[in-house]
Short mmCIF file of the C-alpha atoms (twelve columns), coordinates in Angstrom:
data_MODEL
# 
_entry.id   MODEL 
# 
loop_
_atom_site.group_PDB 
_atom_site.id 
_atom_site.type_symbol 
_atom_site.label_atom_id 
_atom_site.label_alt_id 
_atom_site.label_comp_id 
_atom_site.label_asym_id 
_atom_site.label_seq_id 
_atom_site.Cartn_x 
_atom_site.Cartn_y 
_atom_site.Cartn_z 
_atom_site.pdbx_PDB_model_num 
ATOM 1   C CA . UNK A 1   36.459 137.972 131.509 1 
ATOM 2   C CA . UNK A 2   35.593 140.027 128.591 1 
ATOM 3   C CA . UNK A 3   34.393 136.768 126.279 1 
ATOM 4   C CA . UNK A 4   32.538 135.321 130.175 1 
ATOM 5   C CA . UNK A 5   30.268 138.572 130.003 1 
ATOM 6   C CA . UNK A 6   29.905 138.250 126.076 1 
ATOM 7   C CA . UNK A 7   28.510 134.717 126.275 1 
ATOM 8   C CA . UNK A 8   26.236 134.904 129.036 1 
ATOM 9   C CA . UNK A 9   24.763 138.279 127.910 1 
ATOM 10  C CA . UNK A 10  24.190 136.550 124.320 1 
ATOM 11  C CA . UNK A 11  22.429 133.375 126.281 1 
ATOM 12  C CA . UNK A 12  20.830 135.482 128.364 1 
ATOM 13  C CA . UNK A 13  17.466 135.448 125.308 1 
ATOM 14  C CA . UNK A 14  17.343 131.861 125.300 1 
ATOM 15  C CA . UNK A 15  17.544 131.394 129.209 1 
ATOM 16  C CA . UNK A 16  14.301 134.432 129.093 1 
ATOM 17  C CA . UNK A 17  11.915 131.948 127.362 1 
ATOM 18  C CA . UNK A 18  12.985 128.922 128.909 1 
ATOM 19  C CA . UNK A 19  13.107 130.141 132.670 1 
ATOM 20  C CA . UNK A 20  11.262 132.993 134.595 1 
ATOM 21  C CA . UNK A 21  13.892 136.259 135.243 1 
ATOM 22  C CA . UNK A 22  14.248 134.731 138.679 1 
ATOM 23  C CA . UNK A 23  15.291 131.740 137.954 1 
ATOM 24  C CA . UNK A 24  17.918 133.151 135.820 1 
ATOM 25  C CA . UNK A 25  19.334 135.701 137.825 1 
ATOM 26  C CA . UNK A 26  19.410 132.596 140.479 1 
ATOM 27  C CA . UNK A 27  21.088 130.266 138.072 1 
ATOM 28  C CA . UNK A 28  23.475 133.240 136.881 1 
ATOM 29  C CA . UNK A 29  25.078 133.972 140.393 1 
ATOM 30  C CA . UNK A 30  25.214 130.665 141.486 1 
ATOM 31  C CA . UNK A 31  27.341 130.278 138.353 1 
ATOM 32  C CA . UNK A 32  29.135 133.409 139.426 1 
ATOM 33  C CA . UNK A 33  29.853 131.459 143.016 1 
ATOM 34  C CA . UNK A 34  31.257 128.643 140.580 1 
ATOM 35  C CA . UNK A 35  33.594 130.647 139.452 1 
ATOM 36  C CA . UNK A 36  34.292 132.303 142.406 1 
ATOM 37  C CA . UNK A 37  35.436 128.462 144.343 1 
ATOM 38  C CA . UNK A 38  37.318 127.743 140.995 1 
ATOM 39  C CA . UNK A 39  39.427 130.363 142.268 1 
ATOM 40  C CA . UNK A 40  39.834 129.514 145.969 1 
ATOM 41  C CA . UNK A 41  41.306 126.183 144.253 1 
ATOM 42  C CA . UNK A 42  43.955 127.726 142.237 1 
ATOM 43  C CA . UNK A 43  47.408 126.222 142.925 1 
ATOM 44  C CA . UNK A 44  50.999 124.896 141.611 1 
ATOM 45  C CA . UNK A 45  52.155 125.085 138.747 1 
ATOM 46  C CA . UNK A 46  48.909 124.309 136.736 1 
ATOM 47  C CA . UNK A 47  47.168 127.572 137.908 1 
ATOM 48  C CA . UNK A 48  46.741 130.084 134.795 1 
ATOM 49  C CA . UNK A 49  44.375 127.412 133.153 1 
ATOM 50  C CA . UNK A 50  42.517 127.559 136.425 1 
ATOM 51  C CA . UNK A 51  42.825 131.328 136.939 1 
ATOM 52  C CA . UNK A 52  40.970 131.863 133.568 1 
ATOM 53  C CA . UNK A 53  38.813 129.484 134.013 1 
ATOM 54  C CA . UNK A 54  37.349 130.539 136.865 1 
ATOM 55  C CA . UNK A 55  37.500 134.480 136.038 1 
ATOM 56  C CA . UNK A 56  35.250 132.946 132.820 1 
ATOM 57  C CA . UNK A 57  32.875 131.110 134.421 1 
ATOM 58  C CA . UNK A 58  32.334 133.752 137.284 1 
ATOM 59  C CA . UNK A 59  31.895 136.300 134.217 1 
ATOM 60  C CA . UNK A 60  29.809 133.930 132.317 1 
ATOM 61  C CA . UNK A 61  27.237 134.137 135.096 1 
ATOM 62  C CA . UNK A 62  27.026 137.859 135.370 1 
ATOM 63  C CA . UNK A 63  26.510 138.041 131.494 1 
ATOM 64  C CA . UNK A 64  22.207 137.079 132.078 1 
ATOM 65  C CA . UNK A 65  22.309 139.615 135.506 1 
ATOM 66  C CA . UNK A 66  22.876 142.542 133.311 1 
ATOM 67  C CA . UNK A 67  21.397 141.219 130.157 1 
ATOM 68  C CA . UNK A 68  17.511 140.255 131.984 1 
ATOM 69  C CA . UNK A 69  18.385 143.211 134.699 1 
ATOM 70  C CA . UNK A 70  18.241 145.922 132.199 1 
ATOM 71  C CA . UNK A 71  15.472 144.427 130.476 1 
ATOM 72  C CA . UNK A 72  13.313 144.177 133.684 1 
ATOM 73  C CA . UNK A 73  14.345 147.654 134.430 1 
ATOM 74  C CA . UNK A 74  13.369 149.193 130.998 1 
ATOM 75  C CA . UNK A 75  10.041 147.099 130.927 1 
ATOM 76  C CA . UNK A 76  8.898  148.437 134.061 1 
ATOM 77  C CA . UNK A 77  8.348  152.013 133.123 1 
ATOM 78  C CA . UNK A 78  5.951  153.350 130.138 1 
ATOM 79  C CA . UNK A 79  7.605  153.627 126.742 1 
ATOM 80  C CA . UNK A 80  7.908  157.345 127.327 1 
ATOM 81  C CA . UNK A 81  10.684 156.673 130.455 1 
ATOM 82  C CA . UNK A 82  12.244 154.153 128.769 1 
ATOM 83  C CA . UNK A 83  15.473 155.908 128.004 1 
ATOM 84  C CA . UNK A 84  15.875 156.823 131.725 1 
ATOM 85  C CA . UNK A 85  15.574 153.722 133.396 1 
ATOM 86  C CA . UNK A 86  17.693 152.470 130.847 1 
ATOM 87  C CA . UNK A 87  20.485 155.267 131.596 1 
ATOM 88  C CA . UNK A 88  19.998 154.108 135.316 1 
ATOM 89  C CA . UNK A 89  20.433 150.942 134.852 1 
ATOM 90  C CA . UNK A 90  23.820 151.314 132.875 1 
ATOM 91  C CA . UNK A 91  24.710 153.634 135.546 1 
ATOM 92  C CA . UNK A 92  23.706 151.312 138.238 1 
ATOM 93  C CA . UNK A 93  25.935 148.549 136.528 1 
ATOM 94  C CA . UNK A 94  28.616 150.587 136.048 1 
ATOM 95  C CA . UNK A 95  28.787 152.274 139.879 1 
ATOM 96  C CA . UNK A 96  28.123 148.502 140.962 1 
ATOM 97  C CA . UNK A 97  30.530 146.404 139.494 1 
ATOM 98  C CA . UNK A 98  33.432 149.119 139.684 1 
ATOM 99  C CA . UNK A 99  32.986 149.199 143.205 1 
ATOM 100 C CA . UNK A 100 33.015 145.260 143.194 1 
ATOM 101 C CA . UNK A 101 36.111 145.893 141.628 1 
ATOM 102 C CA . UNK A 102 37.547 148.006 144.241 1 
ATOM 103 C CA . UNK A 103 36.657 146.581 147.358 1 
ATOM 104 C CA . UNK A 104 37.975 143.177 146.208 1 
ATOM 105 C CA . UNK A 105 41.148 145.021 144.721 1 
ATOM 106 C CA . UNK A 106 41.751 146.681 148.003 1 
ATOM 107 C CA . UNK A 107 41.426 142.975 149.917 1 
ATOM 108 C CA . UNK A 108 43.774 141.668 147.575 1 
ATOM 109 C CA . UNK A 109 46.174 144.404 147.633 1 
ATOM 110 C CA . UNK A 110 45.762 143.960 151.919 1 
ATOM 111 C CA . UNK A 111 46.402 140.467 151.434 1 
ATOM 112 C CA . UNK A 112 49.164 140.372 149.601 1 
ATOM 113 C CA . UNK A 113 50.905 143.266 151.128 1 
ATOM 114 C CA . UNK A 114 50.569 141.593 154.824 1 
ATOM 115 C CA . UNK A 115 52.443 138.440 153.251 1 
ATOM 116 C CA . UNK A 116 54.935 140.083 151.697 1 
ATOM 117 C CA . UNK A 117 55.919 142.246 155.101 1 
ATOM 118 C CA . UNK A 118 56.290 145.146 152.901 1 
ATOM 119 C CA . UNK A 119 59.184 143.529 150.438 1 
ATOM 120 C CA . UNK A 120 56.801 144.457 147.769 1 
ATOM 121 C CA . UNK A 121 53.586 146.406 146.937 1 
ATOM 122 C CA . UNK A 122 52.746 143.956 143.952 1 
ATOM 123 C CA . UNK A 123 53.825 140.323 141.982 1 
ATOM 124 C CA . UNK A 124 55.239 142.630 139.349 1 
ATOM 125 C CA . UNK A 125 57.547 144.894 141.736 1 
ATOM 126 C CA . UNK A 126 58.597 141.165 142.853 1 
ATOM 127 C CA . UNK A 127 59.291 140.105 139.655 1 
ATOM 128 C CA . UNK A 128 61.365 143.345 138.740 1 
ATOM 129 C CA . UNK A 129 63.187 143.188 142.272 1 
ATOM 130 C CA . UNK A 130 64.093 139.916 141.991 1 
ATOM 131 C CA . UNK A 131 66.586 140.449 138.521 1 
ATOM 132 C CA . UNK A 132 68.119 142.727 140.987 1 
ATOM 133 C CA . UNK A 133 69.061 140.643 142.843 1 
ATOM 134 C CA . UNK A 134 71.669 137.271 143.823 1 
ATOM 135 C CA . UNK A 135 70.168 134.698 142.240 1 
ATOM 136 C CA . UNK A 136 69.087 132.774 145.712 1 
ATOM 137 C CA . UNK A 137 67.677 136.263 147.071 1 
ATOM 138 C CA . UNK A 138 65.916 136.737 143.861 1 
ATOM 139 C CA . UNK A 139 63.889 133.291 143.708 1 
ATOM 140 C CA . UNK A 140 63.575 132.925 147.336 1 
ATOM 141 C CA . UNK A 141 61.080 136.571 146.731 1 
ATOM 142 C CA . UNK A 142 59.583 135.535 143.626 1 
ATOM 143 C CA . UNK A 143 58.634 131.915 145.881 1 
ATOM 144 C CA . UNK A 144 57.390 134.404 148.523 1 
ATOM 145 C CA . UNK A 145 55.551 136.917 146.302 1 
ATOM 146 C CA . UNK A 146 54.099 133.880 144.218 1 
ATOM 147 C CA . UNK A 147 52.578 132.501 147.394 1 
ATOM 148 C CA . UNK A 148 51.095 135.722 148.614 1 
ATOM 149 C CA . UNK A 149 49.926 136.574 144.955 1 
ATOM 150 C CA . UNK A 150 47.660 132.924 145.401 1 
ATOM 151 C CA . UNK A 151 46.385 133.560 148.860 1 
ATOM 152 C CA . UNK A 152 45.086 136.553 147.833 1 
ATOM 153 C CA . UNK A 153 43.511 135.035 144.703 1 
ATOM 154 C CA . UNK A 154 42.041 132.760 147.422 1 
ATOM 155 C CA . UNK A 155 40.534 135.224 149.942 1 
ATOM 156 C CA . UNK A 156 39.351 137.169 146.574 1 
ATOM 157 C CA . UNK A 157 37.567 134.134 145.211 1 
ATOM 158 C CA . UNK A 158 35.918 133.474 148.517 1 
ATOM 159 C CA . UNK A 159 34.809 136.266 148.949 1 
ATOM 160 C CA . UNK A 160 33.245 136.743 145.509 1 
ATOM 161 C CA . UNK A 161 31.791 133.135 145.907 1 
ATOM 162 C CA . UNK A 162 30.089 134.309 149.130 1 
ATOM 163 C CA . UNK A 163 28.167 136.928 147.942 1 
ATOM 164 C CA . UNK A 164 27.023 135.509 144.883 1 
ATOM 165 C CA . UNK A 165 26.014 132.815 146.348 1 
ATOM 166 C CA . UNK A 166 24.276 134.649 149.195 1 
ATOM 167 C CA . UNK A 167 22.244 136.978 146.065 1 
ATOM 168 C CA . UNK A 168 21.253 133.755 144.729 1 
ATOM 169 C CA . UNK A 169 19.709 132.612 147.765 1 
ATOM 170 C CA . UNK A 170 18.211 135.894 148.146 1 
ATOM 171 C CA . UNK A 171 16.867 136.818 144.878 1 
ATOM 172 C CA . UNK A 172 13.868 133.842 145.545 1 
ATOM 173 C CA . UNK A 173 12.969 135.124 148.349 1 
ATOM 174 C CA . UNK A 174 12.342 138.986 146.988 1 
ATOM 175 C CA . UNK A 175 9.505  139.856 145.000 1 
ATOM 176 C CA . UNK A 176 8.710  142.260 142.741 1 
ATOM 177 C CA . UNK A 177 6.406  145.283 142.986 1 
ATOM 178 C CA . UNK A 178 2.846  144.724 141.961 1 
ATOM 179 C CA . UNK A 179 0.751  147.399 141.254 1 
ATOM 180 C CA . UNK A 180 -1.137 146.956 144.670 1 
ATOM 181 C CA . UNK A 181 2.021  147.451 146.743 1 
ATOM 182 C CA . UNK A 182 2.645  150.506 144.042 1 
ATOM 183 C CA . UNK A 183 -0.686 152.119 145.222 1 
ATOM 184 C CA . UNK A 184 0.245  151.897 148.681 1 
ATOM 185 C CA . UNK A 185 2.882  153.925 148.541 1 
ATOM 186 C CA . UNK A 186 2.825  157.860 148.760 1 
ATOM 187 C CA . UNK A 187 2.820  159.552 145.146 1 
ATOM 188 C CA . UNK A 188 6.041  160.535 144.968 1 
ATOM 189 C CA . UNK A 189 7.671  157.186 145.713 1 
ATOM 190 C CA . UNK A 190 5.337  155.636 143.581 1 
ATOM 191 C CA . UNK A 191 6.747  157.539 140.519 1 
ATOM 192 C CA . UNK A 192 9.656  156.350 141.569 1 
ATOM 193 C CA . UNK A 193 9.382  152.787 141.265 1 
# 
């Protein structure tokens, strides 16, 4: 995941002066989606090379969001505020894609838990369990856990796949402040933007 972000923050330069930012941040999450249906494929015994693939491909595409996000951000306020919208932005990445983290976490951990029928809280308690037990016992859970380890991989990568490819059909559709709808506005929201 770590090497995804890396790359697509690092393209994220090139894709600025060969695309407009929406374009990018279109092309990035529909990337993410990519990655996200990679996932909803996983199966057998041929599934880690899947696995990473699609965690690196999903990651790949959120490299240009935060990239071209925090430049847009820091380029949209005079020189002066520059280190604050910066600082919100981080923060705004940050609060954002921990609490991806979490609500997707918390489906998986639903997921898995409602296949197991409370044999096991997680693939690793399986895997520990299982030494503990007769051999037939122990591989019969480690099947079980295995298979409810993968759906929720599934419903996780769906679900990720569904909202990135929702924000990329939303993000052409949203435009940007321009100083006329700035003016409209009452002074103190205005400061704001």
């Amino acid at each position: 995941m770590g090497l995804g972000v890396a790359v697509g923050t690092m393209a994220a330069p090139a894709l600025a002066r060969r695309m407009t930012p929406t374009t990018a941040f279109t092309g990035g999450l529909a990337v993410s989606a990519l990655g996200g249906l990679l996932l909803v494929g996983v199966a057998g015994a041929h599934a880690v090379p899947l696995v990473m693939t699609g965690i690196a491909v999903l990651a790949l595409g959120t490299g240009p969001l935060f990239a071209l996000g925090t430049g847009l951000v820091v380029g949209s306020v005079p020189p002066e505020r520059a280190g604050s919208a910066a600082s919100m932005s981080e923060t705004g990445n940050y609060i954002g894609g921990s609490l991806g983290f979490v609500l997707l976490g918390v489906v998986a951990a639903v997921v898995y838990r409602s296949r197991m029928d409370a044999t096991s809280d997680s693939l690793a308690g399986a895997v520990a369990a299982s030494r503990r037990l007769p051999a037939g016992q122990g591989a019969e859970l480690l099947h079980t856990a295995r298979e409810a380890f993968t759906a929720s991989l599934h419903v996780t990568g769906a679900i990720a796949a569904v909202i990135f490819a929702g924000l990329a059909v939303l993000i052409p559709t949203m435009r940007p402040a321009t100083p006329t709808t700035l003016a409209a506005l009452p002074d103190h929201e205005a400061s704001r933007s």
